[in-house]
Each structure stands twice: as structure tokens, then as C-alpha cells.
C-alpha positions in Angstrom: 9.0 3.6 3.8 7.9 5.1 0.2 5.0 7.1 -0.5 2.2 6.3 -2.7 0.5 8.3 -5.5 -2.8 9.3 -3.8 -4.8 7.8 -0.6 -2.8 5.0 -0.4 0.3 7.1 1.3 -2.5 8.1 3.6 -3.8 5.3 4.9 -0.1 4.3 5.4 0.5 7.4 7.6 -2.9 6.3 9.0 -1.6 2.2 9.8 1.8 4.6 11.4 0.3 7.3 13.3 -3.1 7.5 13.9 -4.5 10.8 14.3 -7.3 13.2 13.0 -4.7 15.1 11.7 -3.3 13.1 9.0 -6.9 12.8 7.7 -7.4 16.4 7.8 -4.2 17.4 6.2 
């Protein structure tokens, strides 16, 4: 699991766990 520069690492988190929060913060 690595994280990506910008949005990318967030839709990651988003594909892992989907919730509002992860968009929001």
C-alpha cells in the first residue's frame, strides 16, 4: 500500500474504504 502525490491516494482510500469522510478530509 503506498500513497500517491495528490487525488490518486484518494481515490485509493476511496476503492478501500468507502465513505463520505475520506472525500471530505
Amino acid at each position: 500500500m503506498y500513497i500517491e502525490p495528490d487525488k490518486p491516494s484518494l481515490y485509493v482510500t476511496l476503492k478501500i474504504v468507502p465513505e463520505p469522510r475520506v472525500w471530505v478530509g
